[in-house]
N, C-alpha and C positions, 0 to 999 in steps of 0.2 A: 200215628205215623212218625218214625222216625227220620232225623234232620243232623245236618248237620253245619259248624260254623269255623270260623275261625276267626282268630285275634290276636296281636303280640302283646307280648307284658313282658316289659323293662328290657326287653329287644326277643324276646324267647317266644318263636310259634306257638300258639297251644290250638289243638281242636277240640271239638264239644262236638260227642255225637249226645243227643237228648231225646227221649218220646215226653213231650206233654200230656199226653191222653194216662199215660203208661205211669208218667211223675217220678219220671228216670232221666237221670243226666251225668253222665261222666268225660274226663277230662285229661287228654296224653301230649304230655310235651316232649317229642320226640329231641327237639335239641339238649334237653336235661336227663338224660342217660334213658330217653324212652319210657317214660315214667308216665303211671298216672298222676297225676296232678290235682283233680278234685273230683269227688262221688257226690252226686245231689240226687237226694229224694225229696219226694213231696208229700205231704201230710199236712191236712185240716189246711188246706192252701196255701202253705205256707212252703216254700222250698229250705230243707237241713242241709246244711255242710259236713259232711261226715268226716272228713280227713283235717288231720292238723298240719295246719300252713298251708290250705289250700292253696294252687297258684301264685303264691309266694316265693319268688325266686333271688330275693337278696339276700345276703349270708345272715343266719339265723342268729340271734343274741343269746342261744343257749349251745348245747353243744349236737344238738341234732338239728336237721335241717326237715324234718317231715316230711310230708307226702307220701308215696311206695317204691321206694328207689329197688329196681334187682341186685338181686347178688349173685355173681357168677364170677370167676370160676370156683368163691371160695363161699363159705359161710362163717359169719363169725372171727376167730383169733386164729391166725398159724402161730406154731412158736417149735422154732429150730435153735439145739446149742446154746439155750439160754437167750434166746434174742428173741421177741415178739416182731412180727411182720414178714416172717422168711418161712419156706417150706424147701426141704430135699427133693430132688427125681435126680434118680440113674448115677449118685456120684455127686451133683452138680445142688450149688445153693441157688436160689432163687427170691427176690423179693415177693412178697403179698401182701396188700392192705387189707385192714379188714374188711370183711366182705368184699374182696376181688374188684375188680378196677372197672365195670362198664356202667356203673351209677355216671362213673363221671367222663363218661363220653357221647359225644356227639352221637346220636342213632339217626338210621337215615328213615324219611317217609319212604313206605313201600307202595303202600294205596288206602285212599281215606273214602267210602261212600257211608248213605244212611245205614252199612250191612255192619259196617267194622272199619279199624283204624288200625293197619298193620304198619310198625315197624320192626327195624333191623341195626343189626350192627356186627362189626367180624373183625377178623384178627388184622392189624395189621404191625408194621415193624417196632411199633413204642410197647404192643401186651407180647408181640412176641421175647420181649425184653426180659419178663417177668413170668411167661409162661409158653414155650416151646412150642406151639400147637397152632394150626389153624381151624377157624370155626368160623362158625354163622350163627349168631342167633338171633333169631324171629318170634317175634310175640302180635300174637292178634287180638285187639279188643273188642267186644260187641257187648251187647245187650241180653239180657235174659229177663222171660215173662216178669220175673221177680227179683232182676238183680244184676248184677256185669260178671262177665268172665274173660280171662285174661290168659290166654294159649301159648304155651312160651315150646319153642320146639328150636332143639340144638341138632348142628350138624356138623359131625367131624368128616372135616377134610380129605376126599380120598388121596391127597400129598402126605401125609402123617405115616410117621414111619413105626408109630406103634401106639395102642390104644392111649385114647383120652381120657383122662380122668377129671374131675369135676365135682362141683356141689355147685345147687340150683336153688334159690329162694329169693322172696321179694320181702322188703322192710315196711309191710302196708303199716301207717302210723292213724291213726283213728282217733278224732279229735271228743276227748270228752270231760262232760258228757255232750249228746248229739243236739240238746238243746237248751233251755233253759235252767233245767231243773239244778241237780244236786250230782255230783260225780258219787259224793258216797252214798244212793240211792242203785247207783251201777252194777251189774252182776254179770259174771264169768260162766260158761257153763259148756264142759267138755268130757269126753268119751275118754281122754289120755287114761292109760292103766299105771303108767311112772312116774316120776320125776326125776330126774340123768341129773347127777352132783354137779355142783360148778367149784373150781378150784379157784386162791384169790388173782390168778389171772385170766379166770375166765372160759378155760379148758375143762372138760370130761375129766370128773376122779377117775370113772368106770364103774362107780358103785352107781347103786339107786335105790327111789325108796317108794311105797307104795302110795298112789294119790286118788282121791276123787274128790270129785269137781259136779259130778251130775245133778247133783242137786241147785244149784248156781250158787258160788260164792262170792260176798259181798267184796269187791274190786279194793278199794278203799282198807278193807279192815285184814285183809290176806297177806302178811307179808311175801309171800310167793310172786307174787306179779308185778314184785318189784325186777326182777330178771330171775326167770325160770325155762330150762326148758324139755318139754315133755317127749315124752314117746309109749310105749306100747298101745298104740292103735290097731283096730280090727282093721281087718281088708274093708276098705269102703265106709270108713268111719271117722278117718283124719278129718277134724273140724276143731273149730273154736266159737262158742257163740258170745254176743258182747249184746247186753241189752240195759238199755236206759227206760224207763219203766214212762218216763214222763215226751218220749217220742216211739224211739224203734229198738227194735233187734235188728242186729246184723250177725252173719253167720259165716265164718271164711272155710273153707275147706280146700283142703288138695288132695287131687286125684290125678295119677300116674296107673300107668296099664303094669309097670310092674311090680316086684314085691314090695311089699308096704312098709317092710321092716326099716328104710334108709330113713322116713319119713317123722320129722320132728316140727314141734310148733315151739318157738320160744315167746312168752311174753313180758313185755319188758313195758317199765312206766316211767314216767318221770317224777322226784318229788313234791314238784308244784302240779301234778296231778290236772295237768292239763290233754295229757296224750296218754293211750294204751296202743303198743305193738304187737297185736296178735300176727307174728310170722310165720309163715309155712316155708317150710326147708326143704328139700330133698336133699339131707346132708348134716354135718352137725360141725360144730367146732374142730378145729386142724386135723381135716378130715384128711390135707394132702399132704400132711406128716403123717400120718396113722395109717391110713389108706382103707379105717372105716365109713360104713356110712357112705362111699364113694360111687357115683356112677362114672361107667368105664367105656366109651365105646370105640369099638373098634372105625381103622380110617374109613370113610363113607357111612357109614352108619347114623341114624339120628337118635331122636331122644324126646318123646312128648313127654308135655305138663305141663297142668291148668291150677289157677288159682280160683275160685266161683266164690262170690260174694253175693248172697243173697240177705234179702228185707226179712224179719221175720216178726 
């Protein structure tokens, strides 16, 4: 039976919805841009931390701050006229951070039971600043027999005076390894058909090169997974699996009702090899320079996508 609680740390709400039976428990701190905050499984009685810097809300002594912050409305770098952080619409320059601005906003609770923890957050006069649009977005978190999912659904504004454009992804940071063992024990193992170049600022050449991965590659020994990121997925295929041999599998996948093709994972580490970032994107780097990779919706219209993290 699932329960739920609540607790501040260092003044910052967070809820725990958890099943004990189940040896499932995750963690959204909705005043920290709505974010999960810590995934626990349970194994041989023992409860795993799966995320780096779980519940950890003081400024980070490295240059990421962990957890699974979203990214909306950008992914990755803009880079306009030689300048990193700015993207063009219609004539007009525009600033962007990377990964788009509602990591670091305040999201509001919408409703919290044992079913799911929804929040929210929307445009108001400081993002219209940096992006002309109004929206909603709403993310629902629950439970799954074998894992969490995380429903993230946009709605552009019927006030919009012409379609929205966008990129959708979350920075899940995954703390490893999951337990005791050995990080270079670790293995990667995924369906991706490419590898999409990265230039030294961090932008799409446009080229690509053929990859696999299904075999599982040792995390550790790949330089790829120091920042790489993938694409050619089959419909119903985007995943990334991360398994520590000396606890669990975990398994990220996204799934979107439309075409597959916008759909990129990037994974990134750090060198003290304490965290992997398997990302799901609907979107890829200065998507809102290029205006690939972009989702567009017109005013009133919405936009589902789910992140599913499964034990394996």
């Amino acid at each position: 039976m699932a329960s739920i609680s609540q607790a501040k740390i260092l003044g910052i709400k967070v809820l725990t919805l958890g099943d004990k039976r189940a040896g499932l428990a995750f963690s959204v701190a909705p005043e920290s841009g709505g974010e999960l905050s810590s995934l626990r499984v349970r194994r041989n009685q023992r409860w795993i931390e799966l995320l780096h810097r779980a519940n950890h809300f003081e400024p980070s002594q490295n240059s990421w701050r962990g957890r699974a912050p979203w990214l909306f409305p950008a992914v990755g770098r803009s880079f306009h006229g030689g300048r990193l952080g700015f993207y063009a619409l219609e004539g007009q320059i525009y600033p962007m951070p990377i990964h788009g601005f509602v990591m670091d906003k305040k999201w509001a609770l919408v409703s919290a039971d044992a079913g799911s923890i929804i929040c929210r957050t929307a445009s108001d006069e400081t993002t219209r600043a940096a992006y002309p649009f109004d929206f909603e977005l709403t993310v629902a978190y629950s439970l799954l027999p074998d894992g969490f999912s995380a429903r993230a659904e946009v709605l552009s504004s019927p006030s919009n005076r012409r379609p929205m454009p966008f990129s959708l992804g979350n920075h899940l940071t995954l703390a490893i390894p999951f337990s005791r063992g050995d990080a270079g024990a670790c293995t990667v193992n995924t369906p991706a058909g490419k590898s999409l170049l990265l230039s030294p600022q961090g932008l799409l050449t446009g080229g690509s090169v053929p990859v696999s991965c299904g075999a599982g590659s040792a995390l550790l020994a790949d330089p790829r997974f120091f920042d790489v990121v993938l694409g050619g997925f089959a419909p119903g295929e985007c995943w990334v699996e991360v398994r520590d041999p000396s606890a669990v599998g975990v398994r990220v996948r996204q799934n979107v009702e439309t075409d597959c093709e916008p759909l990129r994972f990037v994974l990134y580490r750090d060198s003290a090899e304490t965290f992997l970032c398997p990302e799901p994107w609907h979107g890829e780097p200065d998507s809102l320079n290029t205006g690939r990779a972009l989702a567009r919706l017109a005013p009133g219209e919405r936009f589902e996508w789910e992140m599913e993290i499964t034990i394996v």
